[in-house]
N, CA, C and O atoms as a DFTB+ gen file, in Angstrom:
732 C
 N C O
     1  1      72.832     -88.371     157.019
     2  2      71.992     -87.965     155.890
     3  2      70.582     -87.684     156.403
     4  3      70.014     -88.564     157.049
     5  1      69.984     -86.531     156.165
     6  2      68.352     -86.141     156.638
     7  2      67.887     -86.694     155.696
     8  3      68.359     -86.769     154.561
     9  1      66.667     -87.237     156.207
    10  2      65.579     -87.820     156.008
    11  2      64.579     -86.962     155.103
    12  3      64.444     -85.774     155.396
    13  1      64.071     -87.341     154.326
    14  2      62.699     -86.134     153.420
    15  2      61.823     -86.824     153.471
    16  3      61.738     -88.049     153.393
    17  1      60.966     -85.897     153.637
    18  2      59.098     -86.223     153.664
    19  2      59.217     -87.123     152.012
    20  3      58.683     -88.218     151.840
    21  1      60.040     -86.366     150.898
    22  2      60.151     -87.341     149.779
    23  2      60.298     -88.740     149.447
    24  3      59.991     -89.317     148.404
    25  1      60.925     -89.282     150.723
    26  2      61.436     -90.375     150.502
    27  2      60.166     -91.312     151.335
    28  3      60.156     -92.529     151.519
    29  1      59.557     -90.710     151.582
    30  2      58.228     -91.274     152.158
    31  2      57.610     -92.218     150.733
    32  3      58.178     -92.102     149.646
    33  1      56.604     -92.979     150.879
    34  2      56.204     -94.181     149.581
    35  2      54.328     -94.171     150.333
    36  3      53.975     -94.208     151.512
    37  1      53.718     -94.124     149.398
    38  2      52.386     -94.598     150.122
    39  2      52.492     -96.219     149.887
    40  3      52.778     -96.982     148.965
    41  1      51.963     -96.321     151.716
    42  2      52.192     -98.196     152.154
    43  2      51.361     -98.629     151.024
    44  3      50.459     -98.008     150.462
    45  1      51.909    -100.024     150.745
    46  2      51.602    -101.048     149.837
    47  2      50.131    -101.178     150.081
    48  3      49.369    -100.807     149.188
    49  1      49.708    -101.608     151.064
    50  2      48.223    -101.965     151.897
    51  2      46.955    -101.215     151.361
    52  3      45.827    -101.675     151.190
    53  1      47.510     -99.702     151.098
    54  2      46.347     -98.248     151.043
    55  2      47.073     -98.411     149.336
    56  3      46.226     -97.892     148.609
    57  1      48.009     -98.804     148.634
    58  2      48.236     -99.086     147.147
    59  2      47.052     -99.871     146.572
    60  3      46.237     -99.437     145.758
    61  1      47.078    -101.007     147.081
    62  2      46.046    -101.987     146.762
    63  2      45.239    -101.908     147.307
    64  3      44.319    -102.263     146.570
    65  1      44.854    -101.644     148.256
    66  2      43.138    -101.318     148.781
    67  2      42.665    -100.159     147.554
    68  3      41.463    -100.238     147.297
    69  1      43.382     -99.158     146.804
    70  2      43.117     -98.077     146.063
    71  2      42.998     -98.836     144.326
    72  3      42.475     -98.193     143.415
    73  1      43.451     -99.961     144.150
    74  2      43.317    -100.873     143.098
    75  2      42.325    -101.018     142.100
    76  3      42.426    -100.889     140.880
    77  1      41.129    -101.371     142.965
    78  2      40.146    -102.024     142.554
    79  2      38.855    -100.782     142.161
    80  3      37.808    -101.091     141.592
    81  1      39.204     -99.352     142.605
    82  2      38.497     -98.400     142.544
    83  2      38.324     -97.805     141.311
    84  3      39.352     -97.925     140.646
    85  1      37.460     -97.221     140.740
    86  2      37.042     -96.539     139.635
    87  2      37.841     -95.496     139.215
    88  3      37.313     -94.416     139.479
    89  1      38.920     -95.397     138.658
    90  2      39.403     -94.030     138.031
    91  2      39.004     -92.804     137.624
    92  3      39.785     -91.883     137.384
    93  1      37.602     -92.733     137.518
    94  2      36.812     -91.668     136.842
    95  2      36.716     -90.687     138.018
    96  3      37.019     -89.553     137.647
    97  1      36.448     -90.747     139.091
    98  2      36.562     -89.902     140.080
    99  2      37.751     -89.176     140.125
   100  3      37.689     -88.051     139.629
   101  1      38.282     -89.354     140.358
   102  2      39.882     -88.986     140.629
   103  2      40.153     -88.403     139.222
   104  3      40.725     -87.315     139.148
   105  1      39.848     -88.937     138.309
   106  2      40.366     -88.169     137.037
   107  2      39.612     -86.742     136.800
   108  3      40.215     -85.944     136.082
   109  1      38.493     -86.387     137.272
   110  2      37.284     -85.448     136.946
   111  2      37.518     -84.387     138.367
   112  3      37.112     -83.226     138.310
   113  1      38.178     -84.898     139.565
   114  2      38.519     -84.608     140.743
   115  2      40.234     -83.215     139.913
   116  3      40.383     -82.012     140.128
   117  1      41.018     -84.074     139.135
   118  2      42.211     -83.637     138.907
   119  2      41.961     -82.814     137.737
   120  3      42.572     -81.760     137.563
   121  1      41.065     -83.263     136.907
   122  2      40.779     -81.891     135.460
   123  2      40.536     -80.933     136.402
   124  3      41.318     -79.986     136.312
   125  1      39.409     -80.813     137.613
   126  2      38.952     -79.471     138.424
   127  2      40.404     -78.741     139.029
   128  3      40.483     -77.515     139.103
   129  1      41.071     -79.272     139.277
   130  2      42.153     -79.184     139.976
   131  2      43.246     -78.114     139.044
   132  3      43.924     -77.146     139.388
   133  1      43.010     -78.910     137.523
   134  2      43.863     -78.398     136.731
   135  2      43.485     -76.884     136.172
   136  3      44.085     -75.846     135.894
   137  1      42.054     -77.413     136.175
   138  2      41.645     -76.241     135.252
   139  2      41.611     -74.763     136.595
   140  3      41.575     -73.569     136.297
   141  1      41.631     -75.218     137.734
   142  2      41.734     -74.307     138.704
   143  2      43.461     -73.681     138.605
   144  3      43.827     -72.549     138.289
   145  1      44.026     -74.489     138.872
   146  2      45.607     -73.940     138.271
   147  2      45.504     -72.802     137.454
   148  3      45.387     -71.643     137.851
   149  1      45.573     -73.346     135.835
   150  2      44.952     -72.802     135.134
   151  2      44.923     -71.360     135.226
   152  3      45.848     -70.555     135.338
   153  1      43.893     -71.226     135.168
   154  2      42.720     -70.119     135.990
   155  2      43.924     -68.822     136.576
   156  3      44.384     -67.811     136.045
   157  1      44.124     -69.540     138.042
   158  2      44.818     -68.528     138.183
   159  2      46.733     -67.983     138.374
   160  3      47.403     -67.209     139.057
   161  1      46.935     -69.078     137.178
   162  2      48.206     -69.109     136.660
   163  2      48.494     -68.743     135.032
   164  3      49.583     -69.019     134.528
   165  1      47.596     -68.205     134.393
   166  2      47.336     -68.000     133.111
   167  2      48.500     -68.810     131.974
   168  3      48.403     -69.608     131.042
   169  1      49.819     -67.936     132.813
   170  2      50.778     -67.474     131.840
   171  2      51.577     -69.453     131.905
   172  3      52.686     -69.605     131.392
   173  1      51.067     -70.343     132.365
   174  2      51.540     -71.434     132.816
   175  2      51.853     -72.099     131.667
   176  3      52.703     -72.989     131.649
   177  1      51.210     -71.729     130.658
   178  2      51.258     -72.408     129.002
   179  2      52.156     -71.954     128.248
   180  3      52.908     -72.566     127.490
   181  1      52.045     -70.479     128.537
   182  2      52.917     -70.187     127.812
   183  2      54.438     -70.673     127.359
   184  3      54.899     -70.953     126.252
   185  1      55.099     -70.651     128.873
   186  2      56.144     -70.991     128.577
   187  2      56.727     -72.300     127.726
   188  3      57.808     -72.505     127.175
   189  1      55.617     -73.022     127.861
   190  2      55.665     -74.227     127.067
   191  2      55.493     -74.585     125.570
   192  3      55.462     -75.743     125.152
   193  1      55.372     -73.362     124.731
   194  2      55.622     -73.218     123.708
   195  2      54.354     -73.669     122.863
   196  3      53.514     -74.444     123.319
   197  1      54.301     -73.216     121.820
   198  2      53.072     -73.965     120.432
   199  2      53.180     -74.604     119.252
   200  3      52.481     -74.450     118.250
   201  1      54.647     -75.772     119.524
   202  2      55.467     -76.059     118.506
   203  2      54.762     -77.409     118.535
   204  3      55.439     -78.264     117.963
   205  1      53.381     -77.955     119.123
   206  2      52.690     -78.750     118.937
   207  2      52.631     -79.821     120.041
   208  3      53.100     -79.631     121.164
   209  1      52.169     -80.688     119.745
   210  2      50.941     -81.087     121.202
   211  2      52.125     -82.600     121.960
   212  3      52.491     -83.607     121.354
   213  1      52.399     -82.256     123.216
   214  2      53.176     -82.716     124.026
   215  2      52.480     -83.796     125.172
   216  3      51.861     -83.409     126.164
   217  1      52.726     -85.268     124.807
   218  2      52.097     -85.949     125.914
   219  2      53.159     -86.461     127.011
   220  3      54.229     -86.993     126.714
   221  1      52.682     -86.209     128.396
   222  2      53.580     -85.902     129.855
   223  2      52.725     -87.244     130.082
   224  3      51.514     -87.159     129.873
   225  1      53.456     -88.927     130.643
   226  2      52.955     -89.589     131.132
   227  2      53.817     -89.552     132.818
   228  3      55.024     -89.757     132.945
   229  1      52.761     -89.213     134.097
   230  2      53.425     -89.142     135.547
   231  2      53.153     -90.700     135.805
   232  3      52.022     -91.175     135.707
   233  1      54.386     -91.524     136.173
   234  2      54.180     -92.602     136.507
   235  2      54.090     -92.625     137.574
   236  3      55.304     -92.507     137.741
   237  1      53.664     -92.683     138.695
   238  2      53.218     -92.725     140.223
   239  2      53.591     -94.271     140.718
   240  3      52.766     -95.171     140.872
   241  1      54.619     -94.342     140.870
   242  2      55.605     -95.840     141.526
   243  2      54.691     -96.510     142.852
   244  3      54.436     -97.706     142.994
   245  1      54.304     -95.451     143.716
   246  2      53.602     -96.311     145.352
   247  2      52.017     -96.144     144.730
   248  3      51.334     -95.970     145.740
   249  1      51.176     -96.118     143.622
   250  2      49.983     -96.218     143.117
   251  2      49.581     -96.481     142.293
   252  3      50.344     -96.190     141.371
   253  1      48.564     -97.005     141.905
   254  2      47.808     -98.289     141.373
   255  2      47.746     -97.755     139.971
   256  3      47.359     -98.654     139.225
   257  1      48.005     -96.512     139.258
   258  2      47.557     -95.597     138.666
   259  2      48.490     -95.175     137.910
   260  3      49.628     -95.619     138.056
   261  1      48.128     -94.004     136.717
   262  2      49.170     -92.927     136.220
   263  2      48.613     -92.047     135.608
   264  3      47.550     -92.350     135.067
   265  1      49.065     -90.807     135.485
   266  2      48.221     -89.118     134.823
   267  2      49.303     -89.247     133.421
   268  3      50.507     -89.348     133.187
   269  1      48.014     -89.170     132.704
   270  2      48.918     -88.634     131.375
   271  2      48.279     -86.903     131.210
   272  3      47.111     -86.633     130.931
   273  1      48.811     -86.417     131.333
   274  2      48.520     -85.121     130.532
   275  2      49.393     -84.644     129.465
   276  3      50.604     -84.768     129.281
   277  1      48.230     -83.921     128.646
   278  2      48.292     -83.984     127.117
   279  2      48.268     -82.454     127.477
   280  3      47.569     -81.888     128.317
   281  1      49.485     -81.777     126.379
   282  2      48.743     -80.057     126.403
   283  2      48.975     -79.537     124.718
   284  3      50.044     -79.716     124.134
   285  1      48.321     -79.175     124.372
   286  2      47.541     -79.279     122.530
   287  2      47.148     -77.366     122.724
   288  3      46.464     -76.846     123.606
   289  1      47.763     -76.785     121.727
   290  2      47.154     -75.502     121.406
   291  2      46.640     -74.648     122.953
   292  3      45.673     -74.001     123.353
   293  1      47.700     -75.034     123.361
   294  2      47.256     -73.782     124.907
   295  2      46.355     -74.609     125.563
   296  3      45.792     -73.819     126.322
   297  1      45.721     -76.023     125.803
   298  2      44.946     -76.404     126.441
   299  2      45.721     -77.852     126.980
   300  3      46.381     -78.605     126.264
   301  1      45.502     -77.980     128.151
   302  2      45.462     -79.559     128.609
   303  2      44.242     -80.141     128.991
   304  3      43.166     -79.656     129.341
   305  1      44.797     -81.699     128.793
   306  2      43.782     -82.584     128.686
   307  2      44.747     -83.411     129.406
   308  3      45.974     -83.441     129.311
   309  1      43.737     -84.247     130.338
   310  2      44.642     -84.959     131.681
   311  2      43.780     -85.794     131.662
   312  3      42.592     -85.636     131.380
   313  1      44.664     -87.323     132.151
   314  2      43.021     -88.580     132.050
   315  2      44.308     -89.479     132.824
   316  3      45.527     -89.363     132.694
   317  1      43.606     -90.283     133.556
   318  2      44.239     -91.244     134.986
   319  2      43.934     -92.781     134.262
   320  3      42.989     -93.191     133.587
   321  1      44.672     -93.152     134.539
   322  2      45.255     -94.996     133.574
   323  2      45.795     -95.874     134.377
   324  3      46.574     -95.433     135.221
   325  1      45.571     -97.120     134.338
   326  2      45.954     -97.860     134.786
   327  2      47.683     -98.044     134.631
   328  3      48.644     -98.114     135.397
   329  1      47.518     -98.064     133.644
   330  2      49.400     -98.223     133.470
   331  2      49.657     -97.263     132.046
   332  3      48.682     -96.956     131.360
   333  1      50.761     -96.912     131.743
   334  2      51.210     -96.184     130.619
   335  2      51.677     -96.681     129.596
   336  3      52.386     -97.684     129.513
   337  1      51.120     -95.673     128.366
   338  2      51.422     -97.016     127.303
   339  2      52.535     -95.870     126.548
   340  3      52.172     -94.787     126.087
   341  1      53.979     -96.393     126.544
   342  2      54.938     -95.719     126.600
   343  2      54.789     -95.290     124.842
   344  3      55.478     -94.287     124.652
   345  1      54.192     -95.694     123.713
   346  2      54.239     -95.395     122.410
   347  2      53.036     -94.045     121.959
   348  3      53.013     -93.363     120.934
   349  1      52.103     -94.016     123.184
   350  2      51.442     -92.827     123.367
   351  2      51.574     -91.766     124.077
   352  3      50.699     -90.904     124.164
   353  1      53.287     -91.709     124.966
   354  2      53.680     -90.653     125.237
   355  2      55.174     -90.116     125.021
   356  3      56.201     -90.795     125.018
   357  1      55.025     -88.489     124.808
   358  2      56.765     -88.260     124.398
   359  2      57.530     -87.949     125.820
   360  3      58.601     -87.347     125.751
   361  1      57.158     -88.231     126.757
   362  2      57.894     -88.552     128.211
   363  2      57.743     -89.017     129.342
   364  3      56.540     -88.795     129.478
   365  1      58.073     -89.527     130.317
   366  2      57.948     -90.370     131.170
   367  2      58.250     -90.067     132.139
   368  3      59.454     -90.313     132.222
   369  1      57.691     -89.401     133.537
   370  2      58.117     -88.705     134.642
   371  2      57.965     -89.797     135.834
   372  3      56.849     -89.690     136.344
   373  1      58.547     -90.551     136.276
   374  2      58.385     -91.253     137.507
   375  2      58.490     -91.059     138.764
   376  3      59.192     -90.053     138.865
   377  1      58.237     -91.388     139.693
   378  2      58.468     -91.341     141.237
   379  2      57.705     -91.649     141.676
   380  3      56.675     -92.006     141.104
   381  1      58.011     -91.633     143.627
   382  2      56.552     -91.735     144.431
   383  2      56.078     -90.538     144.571
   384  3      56.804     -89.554     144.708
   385  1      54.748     -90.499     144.550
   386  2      53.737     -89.341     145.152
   387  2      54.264     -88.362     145.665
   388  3      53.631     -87.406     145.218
   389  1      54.961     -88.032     146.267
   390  2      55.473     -87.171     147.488
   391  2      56.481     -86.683     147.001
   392  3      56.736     -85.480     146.953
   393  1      57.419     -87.938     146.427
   394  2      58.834     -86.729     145.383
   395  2      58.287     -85.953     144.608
   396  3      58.699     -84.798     144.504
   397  1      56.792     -86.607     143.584
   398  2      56.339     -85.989     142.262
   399  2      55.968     -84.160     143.046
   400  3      56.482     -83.047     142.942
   401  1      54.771     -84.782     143.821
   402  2      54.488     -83.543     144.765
   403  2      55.400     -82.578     145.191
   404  3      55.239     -81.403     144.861
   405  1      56.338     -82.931     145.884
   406  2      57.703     -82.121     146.355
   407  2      58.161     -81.096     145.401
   408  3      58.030     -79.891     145.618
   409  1      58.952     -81.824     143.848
   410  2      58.950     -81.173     142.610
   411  2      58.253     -80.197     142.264
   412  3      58.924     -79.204     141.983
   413  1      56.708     -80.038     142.135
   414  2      55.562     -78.947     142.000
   415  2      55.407     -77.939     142.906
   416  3      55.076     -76.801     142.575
   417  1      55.630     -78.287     144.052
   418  2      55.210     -77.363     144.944
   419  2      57.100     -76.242     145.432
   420  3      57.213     -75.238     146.135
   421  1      58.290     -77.107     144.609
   422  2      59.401     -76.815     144.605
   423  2      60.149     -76.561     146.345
   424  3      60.743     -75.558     146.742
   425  1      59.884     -77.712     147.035
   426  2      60.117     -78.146     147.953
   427  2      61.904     -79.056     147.726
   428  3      62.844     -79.250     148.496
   429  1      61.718     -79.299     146.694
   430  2      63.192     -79.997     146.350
   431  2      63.901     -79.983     144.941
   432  3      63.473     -80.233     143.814
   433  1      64.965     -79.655     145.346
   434  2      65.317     -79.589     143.629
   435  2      65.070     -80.318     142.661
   436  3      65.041     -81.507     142.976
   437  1      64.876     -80.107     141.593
   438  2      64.474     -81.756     140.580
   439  2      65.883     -82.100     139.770
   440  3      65.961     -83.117     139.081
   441  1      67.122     -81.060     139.926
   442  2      68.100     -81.541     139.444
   443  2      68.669     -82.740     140.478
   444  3      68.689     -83.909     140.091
   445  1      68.990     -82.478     141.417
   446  2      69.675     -83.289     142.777
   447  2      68.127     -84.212     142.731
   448  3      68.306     -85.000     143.659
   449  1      67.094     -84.442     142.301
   450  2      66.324     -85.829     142.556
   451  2      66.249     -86.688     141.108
   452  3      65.637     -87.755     141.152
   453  1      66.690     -86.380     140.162
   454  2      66.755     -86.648     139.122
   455  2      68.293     -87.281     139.279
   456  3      68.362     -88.468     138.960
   457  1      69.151     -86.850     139.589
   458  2      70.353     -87.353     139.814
   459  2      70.705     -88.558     140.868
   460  3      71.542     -89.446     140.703
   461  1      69.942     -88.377     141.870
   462  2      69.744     -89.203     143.046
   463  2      69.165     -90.879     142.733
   464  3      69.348     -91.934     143.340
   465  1      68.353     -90.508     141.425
   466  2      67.308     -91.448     141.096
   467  2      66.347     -91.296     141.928
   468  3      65.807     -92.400     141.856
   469  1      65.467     -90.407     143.028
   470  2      64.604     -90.320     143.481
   471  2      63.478     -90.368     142.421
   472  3      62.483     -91.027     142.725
   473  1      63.513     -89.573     140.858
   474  2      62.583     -89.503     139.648
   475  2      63.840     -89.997     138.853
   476  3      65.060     -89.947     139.012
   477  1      62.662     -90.673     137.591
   478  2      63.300     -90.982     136.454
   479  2      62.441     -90.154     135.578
   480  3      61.274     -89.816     135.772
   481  1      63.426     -89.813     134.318
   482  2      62.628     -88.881     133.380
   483  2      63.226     -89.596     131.981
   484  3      64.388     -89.986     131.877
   485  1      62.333     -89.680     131.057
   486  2      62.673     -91.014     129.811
   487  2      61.764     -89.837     129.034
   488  3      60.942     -89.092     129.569
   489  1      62.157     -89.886     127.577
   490  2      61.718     -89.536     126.777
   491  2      62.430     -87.787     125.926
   492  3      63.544     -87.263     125.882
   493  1      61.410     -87.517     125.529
   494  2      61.725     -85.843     125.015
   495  2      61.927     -84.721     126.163
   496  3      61.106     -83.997     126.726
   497  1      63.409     -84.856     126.305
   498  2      63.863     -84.271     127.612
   499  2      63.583     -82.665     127.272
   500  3      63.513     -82.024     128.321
   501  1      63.412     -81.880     126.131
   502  2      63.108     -80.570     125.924
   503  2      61.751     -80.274     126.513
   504  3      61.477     -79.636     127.529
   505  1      61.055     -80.812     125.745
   506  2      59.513     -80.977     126.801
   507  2      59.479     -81.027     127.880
   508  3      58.664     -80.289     128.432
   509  1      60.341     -81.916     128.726
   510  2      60.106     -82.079     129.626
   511  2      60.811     -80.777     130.875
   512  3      60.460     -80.565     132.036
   513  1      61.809     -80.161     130.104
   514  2      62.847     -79.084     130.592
   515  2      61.606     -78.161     130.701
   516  3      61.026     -77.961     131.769
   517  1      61.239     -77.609     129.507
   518  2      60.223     -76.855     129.250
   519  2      58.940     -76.708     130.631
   520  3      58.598     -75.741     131.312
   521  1      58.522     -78.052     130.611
   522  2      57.361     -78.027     131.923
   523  2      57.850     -77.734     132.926
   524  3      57.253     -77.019     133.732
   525  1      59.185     -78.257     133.166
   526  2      59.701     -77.781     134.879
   527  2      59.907     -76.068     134.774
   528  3      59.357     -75.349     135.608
   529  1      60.511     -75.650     133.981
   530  2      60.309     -74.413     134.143
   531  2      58.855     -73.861     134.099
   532  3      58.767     -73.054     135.024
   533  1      58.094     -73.915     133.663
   534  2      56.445     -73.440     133.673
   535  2      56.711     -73.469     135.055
   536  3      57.161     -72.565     135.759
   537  1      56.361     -74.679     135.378
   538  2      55.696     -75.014     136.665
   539  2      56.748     -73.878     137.556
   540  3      56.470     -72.956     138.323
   541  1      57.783     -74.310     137.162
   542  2      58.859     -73.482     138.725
   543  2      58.507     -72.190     138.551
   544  3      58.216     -71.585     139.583
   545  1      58.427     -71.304     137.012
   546  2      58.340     -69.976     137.589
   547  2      56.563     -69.840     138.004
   548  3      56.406     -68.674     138.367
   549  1      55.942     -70.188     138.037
   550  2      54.183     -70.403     138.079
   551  2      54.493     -70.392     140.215
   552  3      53.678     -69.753     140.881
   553  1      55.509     -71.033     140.852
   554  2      55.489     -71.242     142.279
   555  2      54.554     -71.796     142.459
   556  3      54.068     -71.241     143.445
   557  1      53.704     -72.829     142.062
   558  2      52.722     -73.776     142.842
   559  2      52.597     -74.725     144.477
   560  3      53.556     -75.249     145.043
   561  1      51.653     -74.731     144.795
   562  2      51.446     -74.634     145.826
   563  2      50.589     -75.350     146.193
   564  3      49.667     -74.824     146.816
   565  1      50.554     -76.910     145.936
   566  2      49.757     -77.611     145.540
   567  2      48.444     -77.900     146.494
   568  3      47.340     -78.341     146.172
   569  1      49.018     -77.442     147.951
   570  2      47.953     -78.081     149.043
   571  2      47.655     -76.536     148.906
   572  3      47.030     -76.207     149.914
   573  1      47.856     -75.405     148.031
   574  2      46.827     -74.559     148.535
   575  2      45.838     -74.361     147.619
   576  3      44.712     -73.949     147.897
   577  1      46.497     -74.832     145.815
   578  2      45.749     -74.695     144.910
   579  2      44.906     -75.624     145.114
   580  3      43.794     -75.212     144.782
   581  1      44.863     -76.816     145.544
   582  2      43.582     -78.085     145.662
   583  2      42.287     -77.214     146.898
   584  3      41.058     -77.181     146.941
   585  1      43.365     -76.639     147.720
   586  2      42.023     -75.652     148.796
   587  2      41.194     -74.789     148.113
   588  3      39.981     -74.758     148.324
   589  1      41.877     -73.930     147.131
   590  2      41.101     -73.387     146.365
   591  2      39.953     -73.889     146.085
   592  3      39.047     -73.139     146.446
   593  1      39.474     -75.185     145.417
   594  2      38.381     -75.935     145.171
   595  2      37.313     -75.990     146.438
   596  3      36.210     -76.439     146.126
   597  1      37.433     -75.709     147.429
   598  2      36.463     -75.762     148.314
   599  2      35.824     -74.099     148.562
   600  3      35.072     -74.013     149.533
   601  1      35.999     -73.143     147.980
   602  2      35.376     -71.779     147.897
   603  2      35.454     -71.270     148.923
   604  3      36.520     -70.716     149.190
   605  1      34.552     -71.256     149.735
   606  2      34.808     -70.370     151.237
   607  2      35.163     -70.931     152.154
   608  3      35.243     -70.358     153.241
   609  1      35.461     -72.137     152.001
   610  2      36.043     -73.112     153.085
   611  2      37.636     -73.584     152.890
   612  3      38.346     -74.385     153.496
   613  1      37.873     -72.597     151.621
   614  2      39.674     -72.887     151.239
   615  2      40.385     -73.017     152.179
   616  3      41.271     -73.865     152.071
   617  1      40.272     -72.164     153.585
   618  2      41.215     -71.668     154.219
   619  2      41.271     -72.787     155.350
   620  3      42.219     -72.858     156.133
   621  1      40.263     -73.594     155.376
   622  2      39.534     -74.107     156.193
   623  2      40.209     -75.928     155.753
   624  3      40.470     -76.860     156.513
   625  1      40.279     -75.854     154.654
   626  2      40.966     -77.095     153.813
   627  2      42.106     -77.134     153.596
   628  3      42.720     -78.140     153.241
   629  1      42.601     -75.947     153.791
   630  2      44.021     -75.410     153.612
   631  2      44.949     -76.220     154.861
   632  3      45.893     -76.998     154.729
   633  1      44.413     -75.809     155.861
   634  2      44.203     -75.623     157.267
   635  2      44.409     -77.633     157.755
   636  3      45.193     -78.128     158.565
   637  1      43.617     -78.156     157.087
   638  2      43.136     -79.531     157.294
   639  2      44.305     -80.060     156.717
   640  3      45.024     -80.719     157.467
   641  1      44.775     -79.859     155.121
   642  2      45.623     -80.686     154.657
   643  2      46.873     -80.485     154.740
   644  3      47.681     -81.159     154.102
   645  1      47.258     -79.372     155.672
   646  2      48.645     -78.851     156.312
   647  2      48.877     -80.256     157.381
   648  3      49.678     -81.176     157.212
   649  1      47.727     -80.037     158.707
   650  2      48.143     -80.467     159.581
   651  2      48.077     -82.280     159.136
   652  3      48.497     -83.050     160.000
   653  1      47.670     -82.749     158.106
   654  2      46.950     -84.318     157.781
   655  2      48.732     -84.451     156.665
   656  3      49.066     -85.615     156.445
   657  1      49.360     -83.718     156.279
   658  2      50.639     -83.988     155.963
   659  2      51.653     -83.677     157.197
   660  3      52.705     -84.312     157.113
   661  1      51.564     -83.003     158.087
   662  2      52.460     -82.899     159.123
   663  2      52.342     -83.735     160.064
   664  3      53.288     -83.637     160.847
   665  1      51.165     -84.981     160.508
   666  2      50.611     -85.847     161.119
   667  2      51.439     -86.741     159.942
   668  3      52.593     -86.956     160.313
   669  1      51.185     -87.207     158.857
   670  2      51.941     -88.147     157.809
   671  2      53.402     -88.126     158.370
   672  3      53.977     -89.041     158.960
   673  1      53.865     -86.907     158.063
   674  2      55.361     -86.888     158.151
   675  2      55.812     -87.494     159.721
   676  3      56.820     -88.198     159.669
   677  1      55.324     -87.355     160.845
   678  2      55.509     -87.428     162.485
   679  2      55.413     -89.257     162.279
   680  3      56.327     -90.062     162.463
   681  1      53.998     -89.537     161.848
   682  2      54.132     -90.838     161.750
   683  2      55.525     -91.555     160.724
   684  3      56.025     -92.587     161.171
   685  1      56.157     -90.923     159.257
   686  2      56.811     -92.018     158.887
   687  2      57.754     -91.457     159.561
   688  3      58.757     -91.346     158.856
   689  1      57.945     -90.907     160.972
   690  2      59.340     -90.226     161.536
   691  2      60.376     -89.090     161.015
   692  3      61.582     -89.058     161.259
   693  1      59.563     -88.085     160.173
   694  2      60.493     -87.687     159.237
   695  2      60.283     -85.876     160.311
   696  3      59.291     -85.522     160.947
   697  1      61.502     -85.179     160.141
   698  2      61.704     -84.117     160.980
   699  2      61.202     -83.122     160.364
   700  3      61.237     -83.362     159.157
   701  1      60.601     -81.795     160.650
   702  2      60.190     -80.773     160.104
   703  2      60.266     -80.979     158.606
   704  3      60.948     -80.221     157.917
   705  1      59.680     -81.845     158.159
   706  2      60.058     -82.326     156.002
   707  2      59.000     -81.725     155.686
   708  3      58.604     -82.216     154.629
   709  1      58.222     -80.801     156.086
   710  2      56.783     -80.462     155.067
   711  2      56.928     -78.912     155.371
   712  3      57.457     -78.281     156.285
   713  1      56.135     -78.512     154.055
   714  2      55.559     -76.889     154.150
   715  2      57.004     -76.073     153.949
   716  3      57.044     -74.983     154.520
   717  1      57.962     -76.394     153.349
   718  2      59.495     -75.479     153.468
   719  2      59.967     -75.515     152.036
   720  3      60.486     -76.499     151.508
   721  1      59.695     -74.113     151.337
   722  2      60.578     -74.666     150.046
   723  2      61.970     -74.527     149.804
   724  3      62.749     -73.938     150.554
   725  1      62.288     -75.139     148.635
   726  2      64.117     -75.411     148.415
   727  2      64.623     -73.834     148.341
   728  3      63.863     -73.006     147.840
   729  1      65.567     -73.542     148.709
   730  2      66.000     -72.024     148.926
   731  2      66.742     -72.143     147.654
   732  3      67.373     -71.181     147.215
């Protein structure tokens, strides 16, 4: 059985050292992020319909943390939480970092990781059908859309967070697992 960069977990150690830190960064870090998406994915909403306002809680299993994003009348609204409060959202996307990541950037199927139990998905499974398609036909690209945010130095960040995941992957021993999407 091959090994996936997915099945990678951020160590417990860099979990809790990340604990005690302020959420507001990271949350104001990921609206820029989003609203950059966004931007130059227009049609990303669309597919998701205007049959009224859909809350996506990402449970992030190897971090201290969780993204709820909210998307209301063609707009999202995204805010980072300590834990999820399951009666304020209509679904529940779980995994580690790297599966969630994998999924977006469509590096791995989400049927065969959903089946695997690599992700768990709880809640209003239409919604949630709905977003994977956005996202899949949108082709995101996550380490290039976050480069985007650095302006003339994209290529340059691009560049950085290629080789700082292919250094990740060498260290947890995992074989060519990065930068390849699911055919």
């Amino acid at each position: 059985m091959t090994t996936s960069f997915s099945a990678f977990r951020v160590p417990e150690y860099l979990s809790l050292a990340l604990r005690p830190l302020p959420l507001l960064p990271l949350e104001i870090a990921l609206r820029q992020l989003t609203a950059s998406i966004l931007a130059r994915h227009p049609g990303l909403l669309d597919r998701l319909g205007r049959e009224g306002a859909k809350r996506f809680g990402i449970d992030l299993l190897d971090l201290p943390f969780a993204i709820v994003i909210e998307i209301v009348e063609g707009a999202v609204l995204l805010s980072v939480v300590r834990r999820l409060d399951a009666s304020k959202i209509d679904a529940r996307i779980a995994g580690n970092l790297v599966s969630l990541m994998d999924l977006v950037d469509g590096r791995h199927d989400g049927d065969a990781r959903f089946f695997s139990r690599d992700i768990v998905v709880e809640g209003d499974m239409e919604a949630v059908l709905a977003l994977r398609n956005a996202i899949d036909d949108a082709e995101l690209d996550l380490v290039h859309e976050a480069a985007q945010l650095a302006g003339p130095f994209s290529a340059l960040a691009e560049w950085a967070a290629a080789g700082a995941m292919n250094v990740a992957a060498r260290v947890a021993g995992l074989p060519n697992g990065l930068g390849q999407r699911a055919g």
